[in-house]
C-alpha positions as CSV (number, residue, x, y, z in Angstrom):
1,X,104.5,131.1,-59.7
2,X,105.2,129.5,-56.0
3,X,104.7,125.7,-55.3
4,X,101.1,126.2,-53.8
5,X,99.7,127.9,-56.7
6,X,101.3,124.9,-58.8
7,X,100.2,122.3,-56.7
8,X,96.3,123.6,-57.2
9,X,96.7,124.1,-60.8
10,X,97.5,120.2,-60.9
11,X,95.1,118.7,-58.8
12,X,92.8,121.0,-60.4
13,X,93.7,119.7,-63.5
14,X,94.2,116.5,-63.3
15,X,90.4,116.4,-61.0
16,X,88.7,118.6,-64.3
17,X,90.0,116.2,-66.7
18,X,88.9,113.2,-65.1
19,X,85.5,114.1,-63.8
20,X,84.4,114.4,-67.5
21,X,84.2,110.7,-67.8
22,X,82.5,109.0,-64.2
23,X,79.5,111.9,-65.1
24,X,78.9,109.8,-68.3
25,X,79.3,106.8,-66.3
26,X,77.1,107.0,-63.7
27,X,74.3,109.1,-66.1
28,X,74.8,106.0,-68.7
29,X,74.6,103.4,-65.7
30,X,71.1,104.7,-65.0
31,X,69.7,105.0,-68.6
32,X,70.7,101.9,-69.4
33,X,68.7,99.7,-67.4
34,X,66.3,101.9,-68.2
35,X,66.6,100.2,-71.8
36,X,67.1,97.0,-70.6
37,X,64.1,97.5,-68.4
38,X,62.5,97.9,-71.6
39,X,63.3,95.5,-73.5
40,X,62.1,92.5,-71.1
41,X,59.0,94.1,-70.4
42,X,57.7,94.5,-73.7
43,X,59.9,92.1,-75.4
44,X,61.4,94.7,-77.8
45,X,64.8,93.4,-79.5
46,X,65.4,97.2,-80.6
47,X,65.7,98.0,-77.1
48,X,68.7,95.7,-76.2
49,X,70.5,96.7,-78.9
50,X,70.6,100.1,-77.4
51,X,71.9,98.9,-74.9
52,X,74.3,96.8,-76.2
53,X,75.9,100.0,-78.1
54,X,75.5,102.8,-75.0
55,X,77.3,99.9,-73.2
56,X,80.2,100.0,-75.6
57,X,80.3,104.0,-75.0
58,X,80.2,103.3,-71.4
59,X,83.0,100.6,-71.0
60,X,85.4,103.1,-73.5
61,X,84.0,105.7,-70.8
62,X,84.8,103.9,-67.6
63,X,88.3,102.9,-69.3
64,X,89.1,106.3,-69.5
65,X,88.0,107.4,-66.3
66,X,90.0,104.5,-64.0
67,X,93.3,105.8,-65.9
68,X,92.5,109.3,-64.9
69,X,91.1,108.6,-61.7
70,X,94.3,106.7,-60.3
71,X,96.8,109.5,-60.3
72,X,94.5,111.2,-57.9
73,X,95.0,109.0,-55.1
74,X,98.8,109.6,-55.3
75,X,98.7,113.5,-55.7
76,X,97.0,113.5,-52.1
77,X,100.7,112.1,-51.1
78,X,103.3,113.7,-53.5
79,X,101.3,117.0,-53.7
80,X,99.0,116.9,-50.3
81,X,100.9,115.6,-48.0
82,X,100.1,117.8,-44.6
83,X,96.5,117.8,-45.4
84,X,96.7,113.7,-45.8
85,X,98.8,113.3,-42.9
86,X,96.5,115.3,-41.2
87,X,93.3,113.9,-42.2
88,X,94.1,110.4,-43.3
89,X,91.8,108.8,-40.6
90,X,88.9,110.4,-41.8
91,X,88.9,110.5,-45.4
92,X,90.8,107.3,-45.7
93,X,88.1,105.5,-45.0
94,X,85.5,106.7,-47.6
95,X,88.2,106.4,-50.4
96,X,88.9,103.1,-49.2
97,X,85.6,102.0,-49.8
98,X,84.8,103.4,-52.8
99,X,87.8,101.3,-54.1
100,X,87.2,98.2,-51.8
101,X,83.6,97.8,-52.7
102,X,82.0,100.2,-54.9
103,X,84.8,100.0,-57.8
104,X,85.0,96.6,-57.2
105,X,81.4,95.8,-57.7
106,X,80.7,97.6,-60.9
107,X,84.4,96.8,-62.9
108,X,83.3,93.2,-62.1
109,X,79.8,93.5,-63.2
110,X,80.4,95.6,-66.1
111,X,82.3,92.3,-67.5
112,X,79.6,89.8,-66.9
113,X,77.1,92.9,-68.6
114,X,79.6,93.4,-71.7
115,X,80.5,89.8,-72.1
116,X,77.9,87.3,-70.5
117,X,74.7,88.1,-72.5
118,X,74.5,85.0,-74.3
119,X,75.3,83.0,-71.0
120,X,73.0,84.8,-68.8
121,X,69.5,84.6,-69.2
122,X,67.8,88.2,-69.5
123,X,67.0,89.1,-65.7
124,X,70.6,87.9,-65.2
125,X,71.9,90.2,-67.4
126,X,69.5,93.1,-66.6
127,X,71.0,92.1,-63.1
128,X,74.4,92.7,-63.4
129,X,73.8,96.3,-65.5
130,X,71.9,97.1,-62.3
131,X,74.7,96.0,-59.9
132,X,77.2,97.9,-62.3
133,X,74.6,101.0,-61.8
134,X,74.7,100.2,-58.5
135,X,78.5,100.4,-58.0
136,X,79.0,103.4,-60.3
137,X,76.7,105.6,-57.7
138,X,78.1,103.9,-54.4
139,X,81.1,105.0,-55.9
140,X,79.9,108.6,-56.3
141,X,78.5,108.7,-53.0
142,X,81.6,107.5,-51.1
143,X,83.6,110.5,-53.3
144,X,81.2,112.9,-52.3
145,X,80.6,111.9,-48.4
146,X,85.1,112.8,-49.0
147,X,84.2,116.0,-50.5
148,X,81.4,117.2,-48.0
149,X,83.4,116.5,-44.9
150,X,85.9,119.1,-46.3
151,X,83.2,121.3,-46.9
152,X,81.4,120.8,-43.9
153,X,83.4,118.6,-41.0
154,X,81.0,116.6,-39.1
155,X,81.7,113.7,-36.7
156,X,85.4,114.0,-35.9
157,X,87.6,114.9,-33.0
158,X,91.0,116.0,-32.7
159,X,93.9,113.9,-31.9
160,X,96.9,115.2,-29.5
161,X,99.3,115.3,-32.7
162,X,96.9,117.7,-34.3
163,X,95.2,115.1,-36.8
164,X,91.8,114.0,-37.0
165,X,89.9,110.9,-36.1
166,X,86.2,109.5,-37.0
167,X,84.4,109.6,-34.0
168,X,81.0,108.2,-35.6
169,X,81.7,106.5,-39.4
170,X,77.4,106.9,-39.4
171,X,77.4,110.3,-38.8
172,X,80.1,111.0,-41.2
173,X,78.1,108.8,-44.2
174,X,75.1,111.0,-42.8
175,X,76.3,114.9,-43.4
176,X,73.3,116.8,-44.5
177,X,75.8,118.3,-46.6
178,X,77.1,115.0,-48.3
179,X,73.6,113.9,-49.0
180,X,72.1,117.3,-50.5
181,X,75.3,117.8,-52.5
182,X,75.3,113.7,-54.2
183,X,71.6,114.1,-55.0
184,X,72.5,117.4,-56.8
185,X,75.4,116.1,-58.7
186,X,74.3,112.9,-59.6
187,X,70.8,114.5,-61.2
188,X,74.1,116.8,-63.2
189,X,75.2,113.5,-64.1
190,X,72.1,112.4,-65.8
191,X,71.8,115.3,-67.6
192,X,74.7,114.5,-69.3
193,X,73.9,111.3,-70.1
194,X,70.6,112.4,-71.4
195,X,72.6,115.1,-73.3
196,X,74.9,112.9,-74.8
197,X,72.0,110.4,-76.1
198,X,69.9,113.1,-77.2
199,X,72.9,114.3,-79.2
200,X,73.1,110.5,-80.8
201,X,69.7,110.2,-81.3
202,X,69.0,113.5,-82.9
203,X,72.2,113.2,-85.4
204,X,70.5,109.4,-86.5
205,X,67.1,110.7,-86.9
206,X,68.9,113.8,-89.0
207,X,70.7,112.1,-91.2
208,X,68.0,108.9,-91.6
209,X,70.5,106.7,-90.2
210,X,69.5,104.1,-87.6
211,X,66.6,106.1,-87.5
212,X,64.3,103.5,-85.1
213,X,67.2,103.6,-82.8
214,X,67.5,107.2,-83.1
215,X,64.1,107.6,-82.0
216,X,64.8,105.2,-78.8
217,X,67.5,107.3,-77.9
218,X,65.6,110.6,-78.1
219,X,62.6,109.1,-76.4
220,X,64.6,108.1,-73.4
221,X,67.3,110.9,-73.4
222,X,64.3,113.1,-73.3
223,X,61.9,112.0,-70.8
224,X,65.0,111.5,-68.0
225,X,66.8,114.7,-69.1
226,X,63.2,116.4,-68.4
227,X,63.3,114.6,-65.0
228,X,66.7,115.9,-63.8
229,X,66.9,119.1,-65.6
230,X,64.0,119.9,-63.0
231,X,65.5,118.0,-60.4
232,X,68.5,119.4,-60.2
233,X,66.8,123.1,-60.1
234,X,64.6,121.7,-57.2
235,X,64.9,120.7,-54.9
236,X,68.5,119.5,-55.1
237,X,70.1,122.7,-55.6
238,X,67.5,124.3,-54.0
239,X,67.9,123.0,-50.8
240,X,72.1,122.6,-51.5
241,X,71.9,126.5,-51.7
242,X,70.1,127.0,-48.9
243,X,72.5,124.6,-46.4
244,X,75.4,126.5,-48.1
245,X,73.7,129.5,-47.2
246,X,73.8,128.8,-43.7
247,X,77.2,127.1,-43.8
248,X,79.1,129.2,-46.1
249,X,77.5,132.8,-46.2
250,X,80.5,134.0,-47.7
251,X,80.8,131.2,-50.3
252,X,77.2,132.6,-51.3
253,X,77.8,136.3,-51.2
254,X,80.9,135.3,-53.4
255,X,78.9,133.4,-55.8
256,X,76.1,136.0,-56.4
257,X,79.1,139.3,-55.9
258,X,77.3,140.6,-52.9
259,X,79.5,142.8,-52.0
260,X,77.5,144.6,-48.9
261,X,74.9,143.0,-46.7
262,X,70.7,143.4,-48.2
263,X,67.7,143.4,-46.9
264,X,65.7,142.1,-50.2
265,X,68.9,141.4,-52.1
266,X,68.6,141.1,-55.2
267,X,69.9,138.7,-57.5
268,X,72.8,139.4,-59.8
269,X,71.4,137.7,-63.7
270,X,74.8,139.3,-65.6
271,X,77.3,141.8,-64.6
272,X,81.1,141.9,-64.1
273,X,82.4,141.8,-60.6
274,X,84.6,144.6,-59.4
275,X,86.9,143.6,-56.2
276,X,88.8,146.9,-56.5
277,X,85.5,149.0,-55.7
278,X,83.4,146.0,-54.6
279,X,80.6,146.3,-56.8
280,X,79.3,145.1,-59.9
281,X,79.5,146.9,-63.0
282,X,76.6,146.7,-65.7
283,X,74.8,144.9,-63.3
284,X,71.2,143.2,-64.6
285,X,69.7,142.8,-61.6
286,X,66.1,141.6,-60.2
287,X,65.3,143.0,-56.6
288,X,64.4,141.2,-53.8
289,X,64.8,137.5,-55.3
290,X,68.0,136.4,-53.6
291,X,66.1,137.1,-50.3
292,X,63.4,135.3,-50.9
293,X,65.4,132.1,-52.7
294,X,67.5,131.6,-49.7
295,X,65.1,132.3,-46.7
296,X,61.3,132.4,-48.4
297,X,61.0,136.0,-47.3
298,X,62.0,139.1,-49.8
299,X,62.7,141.3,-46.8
300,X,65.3,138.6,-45.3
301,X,68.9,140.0,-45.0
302,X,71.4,138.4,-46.6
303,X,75.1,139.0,-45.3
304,X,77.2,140.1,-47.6
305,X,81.7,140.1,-47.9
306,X,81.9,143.0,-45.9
307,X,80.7,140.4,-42.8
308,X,83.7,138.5,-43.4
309,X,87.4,139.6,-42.9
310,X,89.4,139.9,-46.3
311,X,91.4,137.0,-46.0
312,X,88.2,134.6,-45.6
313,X,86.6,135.8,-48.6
314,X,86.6,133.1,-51.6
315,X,89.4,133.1,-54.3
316,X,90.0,134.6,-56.6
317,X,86.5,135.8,-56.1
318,X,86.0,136.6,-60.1
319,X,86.0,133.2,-61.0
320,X,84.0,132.0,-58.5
321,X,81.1,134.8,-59.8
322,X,81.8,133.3,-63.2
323,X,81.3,129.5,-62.6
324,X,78.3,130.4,-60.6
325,X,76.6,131.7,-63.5
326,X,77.6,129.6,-66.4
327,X,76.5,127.0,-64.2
328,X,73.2,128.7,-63.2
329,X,72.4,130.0,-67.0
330,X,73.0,126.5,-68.3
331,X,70.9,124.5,-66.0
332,X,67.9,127.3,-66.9
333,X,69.1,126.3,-70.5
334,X,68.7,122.9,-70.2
335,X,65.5,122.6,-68.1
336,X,63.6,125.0,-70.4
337,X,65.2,123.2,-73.8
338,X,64.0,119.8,-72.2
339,X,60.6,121.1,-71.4
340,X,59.8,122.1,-75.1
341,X,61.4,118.7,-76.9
342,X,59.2,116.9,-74.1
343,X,56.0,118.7,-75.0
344,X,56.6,118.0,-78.4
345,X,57.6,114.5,-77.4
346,X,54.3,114.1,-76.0
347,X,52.1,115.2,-79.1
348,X,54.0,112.8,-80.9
349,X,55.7,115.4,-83.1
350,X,59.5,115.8,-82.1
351,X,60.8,113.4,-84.3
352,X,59.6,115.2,-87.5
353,X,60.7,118.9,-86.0
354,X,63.9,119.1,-87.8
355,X,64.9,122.7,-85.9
356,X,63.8,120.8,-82.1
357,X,66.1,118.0,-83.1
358,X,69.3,120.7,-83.7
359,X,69.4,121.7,-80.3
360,X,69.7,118.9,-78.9
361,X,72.7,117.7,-81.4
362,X,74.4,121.1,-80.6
363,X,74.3,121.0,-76.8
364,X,76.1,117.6,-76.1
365,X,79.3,119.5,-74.9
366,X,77.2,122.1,-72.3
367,X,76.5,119.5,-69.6
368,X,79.9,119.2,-69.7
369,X,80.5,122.6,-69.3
370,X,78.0,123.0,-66.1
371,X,78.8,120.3,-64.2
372,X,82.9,121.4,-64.5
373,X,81.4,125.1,-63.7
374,X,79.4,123.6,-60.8
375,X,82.1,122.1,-59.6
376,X,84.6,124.8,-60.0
377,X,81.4,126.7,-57.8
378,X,81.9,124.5,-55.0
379,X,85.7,124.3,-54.8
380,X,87.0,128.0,-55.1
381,X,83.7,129.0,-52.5
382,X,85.5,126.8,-50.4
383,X,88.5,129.1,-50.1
384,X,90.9,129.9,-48.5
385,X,90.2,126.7,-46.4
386,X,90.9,123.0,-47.4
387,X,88.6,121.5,-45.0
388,X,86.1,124.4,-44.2
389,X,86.9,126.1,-41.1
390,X,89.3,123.6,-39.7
391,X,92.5,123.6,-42.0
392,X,93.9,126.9,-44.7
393,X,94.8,125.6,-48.2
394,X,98.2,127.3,-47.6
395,X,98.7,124.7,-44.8
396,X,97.9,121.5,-46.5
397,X,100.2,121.1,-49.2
398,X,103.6,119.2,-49.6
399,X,106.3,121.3,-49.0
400,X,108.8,119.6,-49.8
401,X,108.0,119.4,-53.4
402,X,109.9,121.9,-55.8
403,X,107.9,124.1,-58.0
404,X,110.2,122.5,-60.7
405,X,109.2,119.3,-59.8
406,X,105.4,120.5,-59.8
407,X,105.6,122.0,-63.2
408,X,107.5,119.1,-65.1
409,X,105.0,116.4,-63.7
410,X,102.0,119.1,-64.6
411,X,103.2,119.2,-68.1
412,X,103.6,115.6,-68.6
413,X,100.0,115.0,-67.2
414,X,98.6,117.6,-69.7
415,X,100.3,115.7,-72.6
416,X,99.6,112.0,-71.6
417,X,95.8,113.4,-71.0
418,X,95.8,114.9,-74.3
419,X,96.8,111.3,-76.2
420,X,94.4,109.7,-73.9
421,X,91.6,112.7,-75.2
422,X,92.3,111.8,-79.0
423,X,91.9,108.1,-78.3
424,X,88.6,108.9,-76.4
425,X,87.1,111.0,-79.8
426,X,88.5,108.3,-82.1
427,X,87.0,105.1,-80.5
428,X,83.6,107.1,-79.4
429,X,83.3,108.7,-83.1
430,X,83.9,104.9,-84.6
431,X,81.5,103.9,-82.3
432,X,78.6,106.5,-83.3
433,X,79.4,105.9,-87.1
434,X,79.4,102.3,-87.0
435,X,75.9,102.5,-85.0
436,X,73.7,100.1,-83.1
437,X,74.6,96.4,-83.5
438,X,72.2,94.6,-85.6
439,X,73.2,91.0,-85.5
440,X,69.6,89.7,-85.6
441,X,68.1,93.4,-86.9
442,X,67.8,94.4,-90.6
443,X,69.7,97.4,-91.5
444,X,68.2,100.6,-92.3
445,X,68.5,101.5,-95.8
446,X,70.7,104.1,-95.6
447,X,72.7,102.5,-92.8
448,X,75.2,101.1,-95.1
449,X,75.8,101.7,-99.1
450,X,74.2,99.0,-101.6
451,X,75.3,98.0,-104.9
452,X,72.6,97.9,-107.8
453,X,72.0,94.4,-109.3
C-alpha cells in the first residue's frame, strides 16, 4: 500500500462515516416543522410531541455528526496539503461559511428549540425549528457549492504561484453544477428521514405501542418520502445526469460500463463489468434507453471509454459500475415502495395492512445505503482528477506524511468511530423504546405494564 492509496482510504472513511448523520439531520430538520406546522394549525397536542421526540433523535444526531465532521477540516491539512495550498482561496471560503454562519445558526437555534419551549410561545418555537432547518440546509449548500467546484471549476483564475483565486464569489455560489447536485442530495436526505420515521412509525403501529403516534409518523414519513422518492428520480437526478453527461462523458460511460461509443445505447439494468476485455458479462440490457435518457433522442450517440485515453478513465472503474446501480436500483425501490404505502395511505387503509407496514420497518438502513452509493458515484467518476480537469489526485496529497503515519491515525479513527457507533444505537434504541413524551398525554395501554388491583 503506498501513502496515496492510504490517504484516500482515510478521508474516504472518515467522509462515509460522517455523512450518515447530517442526511438525518437535514431530512429531520425538514419534517419536523412539518409537525410543528401541524400542530399550531390545527391545535393538535399529538403533533408536538412528535416533535418533541424526533427532536431528541435529531440533537443525538447532530452530536454525532459535529464530532465526526471536525476531523475533516484537518485531514485537508495533515493529509491534503498540495491540493489545500493550492486551492485554499477558493474553497476556503465556502467552508468558512458554512462554519461562520450556517453551523452557527442552527447549533444555536437547535438550543432555544430543545430547551425554550415553555419560554417561547408557539410561533417562537416553530421559529427557531425553522431557523435550525434553515441552518442545517445552508450548511449543506455551502458543502456542496465545495464539492461542485471540484467537480466542475467555475469562476476562478490562476495565480503566478500556481494556486487559484475566486474571481466572482456569485458565480462560484451559482455553478449549474452545485445547484443540480444540492437539490438532488438534499431530496436523498429526506428520504432518509422519511425512511427512518416510517421505520418508527410502522414498528409502533406493529407492536400497538404508541400507536396514535405511530400513525403520525407514518402519515408524514409517507406523504414526504412519496414527494422526494420522485423528486429525486426527476428532475433532480435527471437533470444532474444530464449536466454530468456533458461535463463528465467519461464519468457517465463509467457509470453505465460503456465501454465503446453507441448510437441508441442501451442501458446496462445488471451485468458484471469486464475491464480486461471491456465488456460486460451477463449483461441485461434494454436498447436504445441510455440514448434517449441523456439527449431525448434514441438514435443520439453516446461516447463511450474508448473516447478517453486510459489514464482519464474513472477508478477503479468496477466500483464505480457498482455504486451506480445500488444507487439507481434503490431509488427505483423506494419510489415504487412509496407509491404503493401512499395509495393505501390515501384509501385510508395502510395502517391496518400489516405486510405494507413491514417494508417500511425493514428498509430504514437502504437510504443509507444509496445515498453512501450515490456518493461513492460521484467521487470515484471524478477520477483520476481532484478538481476535475484542473488538478490529478496523485498531485494533491501530503507528501510528507508516512504511510505509517497514515495507517496508525486510520486505525485509531476506525476504533474511536466504532465507540462513537455503539453510543449512537444505544441512546437512539433507548430513545425508540421509551417513545413519544407524554407529559400532558395519556399512555396507550400497552405503552407501559400495569399491575392488577
Amino acid at each position: 500500500m503506498d501513502a496515496l492509496f492510504l490517504h484516500r482510504i482515510h478521508f474516504a472513511f472518515t467522509i462515509t462515516f460522517h455523512y450518515l448523520f447530517p442526511q438525518l439531520t437535514m431530512g429531520l430538520a425538514l419534517l419536523i416543522v412539518a409537525l410543528k406546522t401541524v400542530a399550531i394549525r390545527r391545535h393538535n397536542e399529538r403533533y408536538n410531541e412528535a416533535a418533541r421526540f424526533w427532536a431528541k433523535i435529531f440533537a443525538v444526531n447532530f452530536l454525532i455528526g459535529v464530532v465526526t465532521g471536525i476531523p475533516m477540516e484537518f485531514q485537508f491539512g495533515t493529509n491534503w496539503a498540495q491540493f489545500s495550498r493550492t486551492t485554499g482561496g477558493v474553497i476556503g471560503q465556502p467552508l468558512a461559511m458554512e462554519g461562520v454562519f450556517s453551523f452557527f445558526l442552527e447549533s444555536a437555534f437547535l438550543g432555544l428549540f430543545l430547551f425554550g419551549e415553555k419560554r417561547l410561545s408557539a410561533w417562537a418555537h416553530w421559529g427557531s425549528a425553522f431557523l435550525v432547518f434553515l441552518g442545517s440546509w445552508i450548511s449543506g449548500f455551502f458543502i456542496i457549492v465545495t464539492n461542485a467546484w471540484m467537480q466542475h471549476p467555475v469562476a476562478y483564475s490562476v495565480l503566478p504561484n500556481g494556486s487559484y483565486e475566486v474571481t466572482s464569489f456569485w458565480g462560484l455560489l451559482t455553478n449549474p453544477w452545485a445547484l443540480l447536485q444540492y437539490a438532488h442530495n438534499m431530496s436523498g436526505a429526506v428520504i432518509t428521514a422519511s425512511f427512518v420515521m416510517c421505520s418508527v412509525g410502522a414498528f409502533y403501529v406493529l407492536e400497538n405501542r404508541f400507536s396514535e403516534q405511530g400513525r403520525i409518523f407514518l402519515r408524514v414519513g409517507v406523504i414526504a418520502g412519496l414527494i422526494s422518492c420522485v423528486t429525486q428520480i426527476f428532475p433532480t437526478g435527471d437533470l444532474h445526469g444530464r449536466y454530468m453527461a456533458k461535463h463528465q462523458p467519461a464519468a457517465v460511460a463509467g457509470m453505465e460500463g460503456l465501454f465503446s461509443s453507441a448510437k441508441g445505447a442501451p442501458i446496462v439494468l445488471m451485468g458484471q463489468p469486464d475491464e480486461q476485455r471491456q465488456s460486460i458479462d451477463n449483461p441485461i440490457v434494454i436498447n436504445d434507453v441510455l440514448s434517449f435518457l441523456i439527449y431525448g433522442t434514441t438514435r443520439a450517440e453516446v461516447k463511450g471509454l474508448d473516447q478517453f485515453p486510459s489514464d482519464q478513465w474513472p477508478a477503479p472503474l468496477t466500483l464505480l459500475f457498482y455504486s451506480y446501480h445500488i444507487m439507481a436500483g434503490l431509488g427505483t425501490y423506494f419510489a415504487l415502495l412509496m407509491l404503493v404505502e401512499g395509495f393505501l395511505l390515501w384509501r385510508g387503509k395502510l395502517f391496518q395492512t400489516r405486510w405494507a407496514l413491514w417494508p417500511l420497518l425493514l428498509s430504514f438502513p437502504l437510504p443509507y445505503i444509496a445515498n453512501t452509493a450515490g456518493w461513492m458515484t460521484a467521487e470515484i467518476g471524478r477520477q483520476p482528477w481532484l478538481v476535475y480537469g484542473l488538478i490529478r489526485t496523485s498531485e494533491g496529497y501530503s507528501k510528507n506524511v508516512s504511510t505509517g503515519n497514515t495507517l496508525f491515525t486510520l486505525l485509531g479513527f476506525m476504533g474511536i468511530y466504532s465507540v462513537l457507533s455503539i453510543l449512537f444505537i444505544v441512546l437512539v434504541y433507548r430513545t425508540v423504546l421509551e417513545g413519544p413524551s407524554t407529559d400532558t398525554l395519556t399512555l396507550d395501554t400497552k405503552a407501559v405494564p400495569t399491575t392488577p388491583a
